[in-house]
N, C-alpha and C positions, 0 to 999 in steps of 0.2 A: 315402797312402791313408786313414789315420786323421784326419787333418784335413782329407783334403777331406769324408771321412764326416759330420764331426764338422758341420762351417759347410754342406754341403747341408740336414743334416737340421734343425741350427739355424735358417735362413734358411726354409725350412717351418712349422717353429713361432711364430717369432718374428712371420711375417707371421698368423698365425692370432691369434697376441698381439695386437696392432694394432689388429686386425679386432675381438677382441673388447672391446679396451680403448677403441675410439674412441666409445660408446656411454655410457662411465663418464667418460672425461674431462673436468674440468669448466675455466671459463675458466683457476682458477687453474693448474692442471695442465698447461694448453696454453704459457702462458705459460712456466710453469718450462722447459716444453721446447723453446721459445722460445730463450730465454736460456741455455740448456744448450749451443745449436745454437753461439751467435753464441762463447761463452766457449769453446767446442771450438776454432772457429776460429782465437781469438785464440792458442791453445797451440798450433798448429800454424804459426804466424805466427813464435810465438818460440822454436820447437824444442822443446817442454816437453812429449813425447810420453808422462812419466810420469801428466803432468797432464791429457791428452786421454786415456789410458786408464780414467783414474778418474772421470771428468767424461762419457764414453761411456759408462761402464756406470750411473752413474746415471739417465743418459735412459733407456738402456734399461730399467733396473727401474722407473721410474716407470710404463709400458706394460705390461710383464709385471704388476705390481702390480696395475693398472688391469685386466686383462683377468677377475677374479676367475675364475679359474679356478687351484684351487690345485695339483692334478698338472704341468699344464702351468708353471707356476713351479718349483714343484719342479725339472722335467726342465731348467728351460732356465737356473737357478741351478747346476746341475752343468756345463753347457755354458759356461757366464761361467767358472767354476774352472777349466775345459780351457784356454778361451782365453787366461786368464790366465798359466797355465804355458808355453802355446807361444809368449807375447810373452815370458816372461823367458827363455825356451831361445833367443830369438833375438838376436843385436845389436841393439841399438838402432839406433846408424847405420846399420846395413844397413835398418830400417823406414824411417828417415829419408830415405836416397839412393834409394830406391824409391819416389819421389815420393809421400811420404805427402800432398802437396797436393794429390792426387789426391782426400784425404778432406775439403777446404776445401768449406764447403759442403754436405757430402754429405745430411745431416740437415734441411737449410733446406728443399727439395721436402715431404720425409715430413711435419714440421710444418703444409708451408701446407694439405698433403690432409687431416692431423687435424682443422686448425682446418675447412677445410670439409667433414667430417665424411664427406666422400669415400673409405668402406669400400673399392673397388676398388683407387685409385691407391695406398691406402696400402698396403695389402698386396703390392701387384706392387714398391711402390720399397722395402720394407724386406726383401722376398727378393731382391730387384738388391744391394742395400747391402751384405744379409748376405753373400752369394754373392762379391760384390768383395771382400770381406774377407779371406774363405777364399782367394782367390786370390793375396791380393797374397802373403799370407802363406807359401802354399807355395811362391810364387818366392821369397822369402826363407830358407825352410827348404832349396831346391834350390841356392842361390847358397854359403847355410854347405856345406854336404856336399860340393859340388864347394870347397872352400877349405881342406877337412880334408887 
């Protein structure tokens, strides 16, 4: 219940983030997240989910950053520290064997909407993204408990 709470209400935010960060992002920003997109991929290529976790939240505070709204970063910097505890509470290969290739890609759509400065689609695909997230995550969390 607490982490689906947690990534509903994140994936809410996070798209408000977007919305308001697409406004501020400038070419070189788009680009970093660009390249953030393509280097995610490549760690999910060669298993290195420690490296897509940190490589992830970078994109993402670049957005939150960008959205100049400092409450909302506030709130959604305590949300990254949640999510960060529920990846180390988990196995890793269990993220892994749960086709984390699922995430291959995930972030390429959201960038091409930034870049064409497309307020709607980026908002609806980065609460799709958040929301996927939370989910893979609670079958991960359901998969440990049934293993206890």
């Amino acid at each position: 219940v607490e982490v689906n709470e947690t990534y509903s209400l994140r994936a809410c935010l996070e798209s408000l983030a977007v919305g308001l960060a697409i406004e501020h992002l400038n070419a070189k920003d788009i680009n970093k997240l660009a390249s953030l997109s393509k280097k995610m991929n490549q760690t999910l290529v060669a298993d290195d989910i420690k490296k897509f976790i940190m490589l992830n939240e970078e994109f993402h505070n670049i957005i939150r950053t960008n959205s100049h709204h400092a409450k909302l970063q506030k709130i959604l910097n305590s949300f990254i520290l949640l999510a960060r505890l529920y990846l180390l509470m988990t196995n890793q290969k269990l993220l892994i064997n749960l086709k984390l290739d699922e995430e291959y890609g995930a972030h390429d759509p959201l960038v091409d909407a930034i870049k064409k400065r497309d307020v709607a689609l980026a908002k609806r695909l980065m609460e799709k993204h958040i929301k996927k997230s939370g989910d893979r995550l609670i079958k991960v969390l359901r998969i440990e408990a049934q293993n206890d």
